[in-house]
C-alpha positions in Angstrom: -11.4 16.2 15.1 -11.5 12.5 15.3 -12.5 11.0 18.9 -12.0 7.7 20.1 -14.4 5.4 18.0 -17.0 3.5 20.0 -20.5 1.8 20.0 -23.0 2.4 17.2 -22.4 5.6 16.5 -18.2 5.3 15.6 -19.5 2.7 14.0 -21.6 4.9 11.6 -19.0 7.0 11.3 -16.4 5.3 10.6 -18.9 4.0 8.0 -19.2 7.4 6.1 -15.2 8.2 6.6 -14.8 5.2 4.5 -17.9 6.2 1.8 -16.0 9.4 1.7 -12.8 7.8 0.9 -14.5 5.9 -1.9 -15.9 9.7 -3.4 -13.5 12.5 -2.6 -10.0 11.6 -1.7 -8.0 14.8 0.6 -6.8 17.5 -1.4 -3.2 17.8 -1.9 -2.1 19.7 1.5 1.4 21.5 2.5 2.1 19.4 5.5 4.5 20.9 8.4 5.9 18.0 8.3 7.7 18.7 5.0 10.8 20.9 6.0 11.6 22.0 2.6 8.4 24.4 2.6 9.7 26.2 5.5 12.1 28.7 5.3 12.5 30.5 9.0 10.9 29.1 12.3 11.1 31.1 15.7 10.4 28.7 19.0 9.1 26.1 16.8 9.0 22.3 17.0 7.3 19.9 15.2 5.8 17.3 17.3 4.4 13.5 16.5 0.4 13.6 16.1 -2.3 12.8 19.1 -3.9 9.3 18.1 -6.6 7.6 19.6 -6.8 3.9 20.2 -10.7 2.6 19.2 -12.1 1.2 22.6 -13.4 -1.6 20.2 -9.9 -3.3 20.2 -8.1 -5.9 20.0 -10.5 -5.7 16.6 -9.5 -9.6 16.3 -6.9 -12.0 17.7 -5.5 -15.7 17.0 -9.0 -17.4 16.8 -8.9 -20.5 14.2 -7.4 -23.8 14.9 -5.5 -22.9 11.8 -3.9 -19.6 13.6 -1.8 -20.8 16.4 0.1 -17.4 16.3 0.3 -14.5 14.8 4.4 -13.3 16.3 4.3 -9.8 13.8 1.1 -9.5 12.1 2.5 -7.4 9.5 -1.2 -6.0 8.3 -1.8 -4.7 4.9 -5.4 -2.9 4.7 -6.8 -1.3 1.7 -10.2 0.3 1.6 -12.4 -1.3 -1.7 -14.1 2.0 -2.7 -16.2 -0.7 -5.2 -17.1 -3.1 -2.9 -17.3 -0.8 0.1 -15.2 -2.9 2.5 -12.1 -3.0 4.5 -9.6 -5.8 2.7 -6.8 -7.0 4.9 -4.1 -9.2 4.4 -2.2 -10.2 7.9 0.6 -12.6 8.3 0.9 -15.5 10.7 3.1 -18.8 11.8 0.5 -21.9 10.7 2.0 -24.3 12.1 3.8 -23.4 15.8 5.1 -26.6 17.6 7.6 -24.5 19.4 8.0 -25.8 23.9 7.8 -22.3 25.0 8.4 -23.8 28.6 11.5 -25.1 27.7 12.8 -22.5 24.9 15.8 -20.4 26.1 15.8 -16.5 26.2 17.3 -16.4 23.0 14.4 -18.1 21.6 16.6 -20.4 19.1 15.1 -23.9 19.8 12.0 -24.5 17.5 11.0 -27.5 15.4 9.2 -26.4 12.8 6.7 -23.0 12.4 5.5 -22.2 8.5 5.0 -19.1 7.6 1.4 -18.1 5.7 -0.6 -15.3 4.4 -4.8 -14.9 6.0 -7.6 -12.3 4.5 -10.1 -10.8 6.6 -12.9 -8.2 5.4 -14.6 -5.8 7.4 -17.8 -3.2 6.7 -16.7 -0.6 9.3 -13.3 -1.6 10.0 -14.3 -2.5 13.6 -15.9 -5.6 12.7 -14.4 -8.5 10.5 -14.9 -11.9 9.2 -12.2 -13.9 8.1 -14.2 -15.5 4.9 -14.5 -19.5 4.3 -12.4 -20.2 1.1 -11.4 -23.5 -0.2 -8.3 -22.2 -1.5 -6.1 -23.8 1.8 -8.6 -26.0 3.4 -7.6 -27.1 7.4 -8.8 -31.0 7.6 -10.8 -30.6 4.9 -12.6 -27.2 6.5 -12.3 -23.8 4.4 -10.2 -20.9 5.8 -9.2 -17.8 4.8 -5.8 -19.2 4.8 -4.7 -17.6 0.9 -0.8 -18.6 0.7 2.1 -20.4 2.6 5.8 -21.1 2.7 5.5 -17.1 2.5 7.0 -14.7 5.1 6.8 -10.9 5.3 4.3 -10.2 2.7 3.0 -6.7 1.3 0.3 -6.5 -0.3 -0.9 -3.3 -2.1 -3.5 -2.3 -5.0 -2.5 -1.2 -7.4 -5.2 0.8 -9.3 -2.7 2.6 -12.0 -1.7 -1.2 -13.6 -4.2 -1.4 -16.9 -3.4 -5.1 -16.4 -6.8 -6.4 -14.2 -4.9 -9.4 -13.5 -1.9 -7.7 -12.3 -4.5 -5.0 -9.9 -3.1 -6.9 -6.6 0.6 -6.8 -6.1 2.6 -8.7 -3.4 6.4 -8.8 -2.2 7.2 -11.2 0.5 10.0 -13.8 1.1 10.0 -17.5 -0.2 10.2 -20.1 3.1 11.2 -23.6 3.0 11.2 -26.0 6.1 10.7 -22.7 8.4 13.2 -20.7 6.6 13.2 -17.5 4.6 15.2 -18.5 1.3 14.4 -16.0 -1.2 12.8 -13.0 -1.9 10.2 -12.9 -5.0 6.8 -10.9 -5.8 3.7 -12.2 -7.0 0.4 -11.2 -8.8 -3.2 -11.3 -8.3 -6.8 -10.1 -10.2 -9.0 -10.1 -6.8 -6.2 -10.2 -4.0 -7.0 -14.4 -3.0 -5.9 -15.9 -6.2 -1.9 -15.4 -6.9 0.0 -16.3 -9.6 3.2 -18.3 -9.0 6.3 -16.4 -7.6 8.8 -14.6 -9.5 11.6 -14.9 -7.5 14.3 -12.0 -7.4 17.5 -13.0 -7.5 19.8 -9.9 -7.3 18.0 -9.2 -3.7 20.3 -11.5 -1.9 19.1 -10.2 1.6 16.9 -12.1 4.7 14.3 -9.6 4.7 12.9 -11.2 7.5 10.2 -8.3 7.8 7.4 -7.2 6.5 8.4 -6.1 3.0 6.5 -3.2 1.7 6.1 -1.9 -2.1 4.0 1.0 -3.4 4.1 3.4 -6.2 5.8 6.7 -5.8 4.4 8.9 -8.1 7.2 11.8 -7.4 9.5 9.4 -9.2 7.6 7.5 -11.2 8.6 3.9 -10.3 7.7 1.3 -7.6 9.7 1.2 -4.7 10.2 -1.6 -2.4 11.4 -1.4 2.0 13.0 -4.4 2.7 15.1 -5.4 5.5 19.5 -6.0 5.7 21.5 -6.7 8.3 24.9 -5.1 9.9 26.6 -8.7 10.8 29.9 -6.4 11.3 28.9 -3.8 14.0 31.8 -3.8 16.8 30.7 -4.1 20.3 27.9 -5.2 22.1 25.3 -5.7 19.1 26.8 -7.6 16.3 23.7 -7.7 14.3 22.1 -4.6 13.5 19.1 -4.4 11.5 18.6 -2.2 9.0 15.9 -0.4 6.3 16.7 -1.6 2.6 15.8 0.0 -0.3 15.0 -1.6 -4.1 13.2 0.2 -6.9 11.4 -0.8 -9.9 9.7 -0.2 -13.5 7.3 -3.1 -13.9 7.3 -4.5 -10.3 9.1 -7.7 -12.0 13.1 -6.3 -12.4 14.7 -5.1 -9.1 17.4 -2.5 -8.3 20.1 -4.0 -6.4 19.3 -2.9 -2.5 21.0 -0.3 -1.0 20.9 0.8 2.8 18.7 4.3 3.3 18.2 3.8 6.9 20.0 2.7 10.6 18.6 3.2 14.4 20.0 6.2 16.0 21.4 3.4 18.5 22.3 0.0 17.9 19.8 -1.2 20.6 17.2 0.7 18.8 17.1 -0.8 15.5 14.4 -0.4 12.8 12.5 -3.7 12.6 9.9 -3.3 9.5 8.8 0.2 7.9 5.8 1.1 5.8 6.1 3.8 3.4 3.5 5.8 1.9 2.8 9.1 -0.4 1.0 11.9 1.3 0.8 15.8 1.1 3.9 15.5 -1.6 6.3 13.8 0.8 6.9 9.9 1.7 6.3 9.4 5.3 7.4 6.1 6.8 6.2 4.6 10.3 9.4 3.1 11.7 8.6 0.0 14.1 11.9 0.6 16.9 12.6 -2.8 18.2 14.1 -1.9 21.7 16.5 -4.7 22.1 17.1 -4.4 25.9 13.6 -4.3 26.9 12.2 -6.6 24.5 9.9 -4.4 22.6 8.4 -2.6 19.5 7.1 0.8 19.2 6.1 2.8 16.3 7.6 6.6 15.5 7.5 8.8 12.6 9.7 9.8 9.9 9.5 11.6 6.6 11.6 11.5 3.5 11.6 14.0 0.1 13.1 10.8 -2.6 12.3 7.7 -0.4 16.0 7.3 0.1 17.0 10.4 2.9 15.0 9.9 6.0 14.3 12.6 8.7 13.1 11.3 12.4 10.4 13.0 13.9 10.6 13.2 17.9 12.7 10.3 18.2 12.0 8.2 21.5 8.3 9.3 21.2 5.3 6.9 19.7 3.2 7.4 17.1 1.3 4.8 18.8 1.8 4.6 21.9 2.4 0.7 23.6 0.0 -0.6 26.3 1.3 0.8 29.5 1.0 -2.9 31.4 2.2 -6.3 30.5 -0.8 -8.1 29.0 -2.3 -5.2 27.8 -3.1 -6.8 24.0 -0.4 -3.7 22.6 2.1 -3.8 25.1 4.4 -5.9 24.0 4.8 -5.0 20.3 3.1 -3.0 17.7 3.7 -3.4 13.9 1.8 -0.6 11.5 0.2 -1.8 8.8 0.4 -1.0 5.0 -0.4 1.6 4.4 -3.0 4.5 6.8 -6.4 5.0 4.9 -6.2 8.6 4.4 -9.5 10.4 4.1 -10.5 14.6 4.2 -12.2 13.3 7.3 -9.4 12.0 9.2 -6.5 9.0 9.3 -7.1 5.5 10.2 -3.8 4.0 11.5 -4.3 -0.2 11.8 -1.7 -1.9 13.0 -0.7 -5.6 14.8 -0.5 -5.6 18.1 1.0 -8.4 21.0 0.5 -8.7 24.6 4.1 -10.0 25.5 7.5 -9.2 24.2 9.2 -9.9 20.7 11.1 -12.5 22.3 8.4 -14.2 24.4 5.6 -15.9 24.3 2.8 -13.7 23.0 -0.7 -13.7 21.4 -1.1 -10.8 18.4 -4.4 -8.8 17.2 -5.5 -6.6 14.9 -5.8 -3.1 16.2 -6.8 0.5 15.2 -5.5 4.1 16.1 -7.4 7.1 14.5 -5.6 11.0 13.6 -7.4 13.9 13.2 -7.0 14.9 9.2 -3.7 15.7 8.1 -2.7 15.1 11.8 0.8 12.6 11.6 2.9 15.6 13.2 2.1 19.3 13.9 4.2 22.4 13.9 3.7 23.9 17.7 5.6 26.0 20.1 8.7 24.5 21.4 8.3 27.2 24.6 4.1 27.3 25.2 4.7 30.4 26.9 5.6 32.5 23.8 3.9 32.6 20.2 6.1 30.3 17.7 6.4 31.8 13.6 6.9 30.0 10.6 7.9 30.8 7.5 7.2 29.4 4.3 8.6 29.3 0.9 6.9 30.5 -1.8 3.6 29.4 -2.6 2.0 30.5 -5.8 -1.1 32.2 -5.1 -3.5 34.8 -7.1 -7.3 36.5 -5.8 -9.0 33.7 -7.5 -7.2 31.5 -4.4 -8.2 30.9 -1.2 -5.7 29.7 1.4 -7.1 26.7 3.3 -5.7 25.9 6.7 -5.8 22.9 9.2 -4.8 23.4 13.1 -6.2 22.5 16.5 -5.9 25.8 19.1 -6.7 25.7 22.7 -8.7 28.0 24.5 -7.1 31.5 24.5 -4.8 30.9 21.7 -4.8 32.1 17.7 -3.5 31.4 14.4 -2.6 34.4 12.4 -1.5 34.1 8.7 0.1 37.2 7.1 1.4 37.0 2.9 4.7 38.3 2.5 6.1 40.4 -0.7 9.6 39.2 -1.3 11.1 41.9 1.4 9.2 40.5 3.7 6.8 43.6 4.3 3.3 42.2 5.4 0.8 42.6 2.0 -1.9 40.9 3.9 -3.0 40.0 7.2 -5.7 37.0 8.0 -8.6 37.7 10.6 -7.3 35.4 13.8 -8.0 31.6 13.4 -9.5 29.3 16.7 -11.0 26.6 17.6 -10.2 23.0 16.1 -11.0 23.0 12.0 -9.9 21.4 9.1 -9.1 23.0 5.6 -10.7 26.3 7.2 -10.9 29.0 4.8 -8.4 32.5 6.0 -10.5 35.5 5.4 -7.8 38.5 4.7 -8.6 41.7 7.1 -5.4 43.9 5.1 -4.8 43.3 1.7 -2.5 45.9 -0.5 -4.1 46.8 -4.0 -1.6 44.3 -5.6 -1.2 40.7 -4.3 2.8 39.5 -5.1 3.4 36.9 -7.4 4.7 34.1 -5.4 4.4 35.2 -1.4 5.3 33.6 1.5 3.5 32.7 4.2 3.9 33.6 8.0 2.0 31.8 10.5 2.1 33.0 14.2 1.0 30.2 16.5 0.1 31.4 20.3 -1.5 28.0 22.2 -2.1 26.0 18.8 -1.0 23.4 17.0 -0.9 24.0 12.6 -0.8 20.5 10.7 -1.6 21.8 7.3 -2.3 24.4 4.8 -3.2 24.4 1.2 -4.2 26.9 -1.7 -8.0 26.0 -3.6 -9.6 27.9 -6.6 -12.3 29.9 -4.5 -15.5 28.7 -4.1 -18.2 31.5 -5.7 -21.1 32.2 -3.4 -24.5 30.7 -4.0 -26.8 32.9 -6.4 -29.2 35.1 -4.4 -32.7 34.3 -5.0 
């Protein structure tokens, strides 16, 4: 399991996670998460992963003349398996003249603040370096200043296009004179040089938020998040904020937008959401903007299509907020787009700011880490009696080997029994413990026939089960 990174040896190792990444990408795992691949539970709940924050945050802050606040962040980190670094993309206000001493609460009264689009590169993903470039020089200096006049960007890589200069893909909104106008994508063959924007006119929205686009491979198609609004909502919140959703072919033609997600309450609205493909489900990382205590948090939630969302624990962090004011993730945290997802374990960056969303507050780059496959686990909902789950079918033969991922306390078990279709037990696994990842099941019973397509039963006494997955089985080594 992944600790908390720290000093030269986190360092290292976060090092090979990333080497690993660039080899051997995780093998295609059943995740608890998924409801559709469970078909009975008894005292189960599935329960938002453990993160760890690295003690080397904030990883950096609001350091160049050029930066004078960073308000959202809205990361977008990709890990360059060629080059063997971290690439991030962070957004940020380039010019800020706004008198916070005189602003009201409701934070109306600025002048002027531009919108613009930084790069930053990192080795280890602790350490970064904001390169010189002359592309947007500062007085004449270099910075790593890459665009502006653009708000909410996403930035992705997009290794399936056969079109090199096409590779980087953005979607953001046009600004003029501090004001989102519309919303457009652009292009790029190394992620600093863009082509001109391609404006989208049938996505007549604000999307004041960090728009995110990715590929979904389930349905073949680009799919953008994107922000509307509720301007109608009776009562004490007349402006609700809500997820958008917009699909696409060629990343250049849009679908009209349509509405896929609300807040469960209209003081918890859903600020920005990055979407990614994992373990044959979308799973999107919510950012809650908590209206009446001024603040952003992070949850989880899951979706089959990209269009019906399921909440996971809702109320409860993904990653949790500083627990004092000034703390540098207390205020707000943004996740960035998307998790770098390794066999190893899940590296969650994500913006974080020391006051509240309508305050005056300085933002940083920050990093949580989750054990492999660790975004939620199936556990018992009463830790005084065992919890079963049930799967659907899995296809399975002698030549597979079941591969499971759990974390189990001292004195508890995993045991993992294969189901005929009437349920009678054809197979029984020897008792799983410990902490592992993608750990073999050796069978103890077995009938002389192994069904077709069984199910799966888990029984989970003191233990948490994140994953499980069916390999071709590894032949032993030759004797010599």
């Amino acid at each position: 399991m992944l600790r908390a990174f720290g000093g030269r040896f986190w360092s290292k190792r976060l090092l090979l996670l990333a080497v690993l990444f660039a080899s051997r990408l995780v093998a295609e795992p059943v995740l608890l998460l998924d409801a559709t691949r469970i078909e009975q539970t008894d005292n189960i709940r599935i329960a938002v992963g453990r993160v760890e924050k690295s003690p080397a945050n904030p990883l950096f802050g609001e350091d160049r003349p050029w930066e004078p606040r960073f308000d959202n962040l809205y990361p977008n980190v990709v890990w360059d398996a060629r080059e063997r670094r971290f690439k991030c993309w962070y957004n940020l206000f380039v010019v800020e003249v706004e008198d916070w001493i005189g602003s009201t609460t409701e934070r109306m009264r600025w002048l002027f603040r531009q919108s613009g689009v930084a790069y930053a590169t990192s080795r280890d993903g602790l350490s970064w370096e904001k390169p010189a470039l002359d592309l947007l020089p500062y007085h004449g200096a270099p910075t790593n200043l890459l665009l502006r006049d653009v708000h909410g960007a996403g930035v992705f890589f997009d290794e399936r296009d056969p079109r090199p200069e096409r590779r980087y893909k953005m979607i953001f909104v046009n600004e003029k004179d501090g004001r989102r106008t519309t919303v457009a994508v652009r292009f790029s063959p190394d992620g600093l040089r863009w082509s001109d924007a391609i404006d989208l006119p049938n996505i007549d929205l604000w999307a004041d938020t960090h728009n995110h686009a990715f590929w979904a491979p389930t349905l073949g198609r680009y799919v953008a998040i994107t922000r509307d609004w509720d301007f109608a909502n009776p009562g004490e919140f007349p402006r609700v904020r809500l997820v958008a959703r917009t699909e696409s072919e060629d990343f250049v033609h849009w679908s009209d937008p349509q509405v896929v997600f609300r807040g469960l309450e209209d003081h918890l609205q859903i600020y920005a959401m990055p979407v990614f493909y994992h373990g044959g489900i979308y799973i999107g990382l919510p950012a809650i903007f908590d209206i009446c205590a001024d603040r952003v948090h992070v949850e989880l939630a899951w979706s089959k299509d990209t269009v019906t969302w399921h909440r996971v624990e809702p109320g409860t962090p993904l990653i949790p907020n500083g627990t004092e004011p000034g703390d540098y993730d207390w205020g707000c945290v943004y996740p960035a787009a998307s998790p770098i997802v390794t066999d190893e374990g899940i590296q969650l960056f994500y913006g974080g700011s020391d006051g509240p969303h309508y305050g005056e507050r300085r933002g940083s780059l920050a990093l949580a880490t989750l054990r492999a496959d660790g975004f939620a686990a199936a556990t018992p909902a009463d830790p005084t009696r065992e919890g079963k789950i049930v799967t659907t079918p899995i296809e399975f033969s002698r030549e597979n080997e079941l591969r499971v991922t759990a974390d189990v306390e001292v004195g508890g078990e995993v045991l993992v029994e294969m189901l005929e279709a009437g349920g009678r037990v054809v197979a029984r696994s020897v008792p799983l413990k410990g902490s592992f990842t993608a750990q073999g099941v050796e069978w103890t019973v077995a009938g002389t026939e192994w069904p077709r397509e069984p199910r799966l039963r888990f029984t989970l006494k003191q233990a948490r089960l994140y994953s499980y997955f069916v390999s071709e089985r590894e032949e032993a080594p030759a004797s010599r």
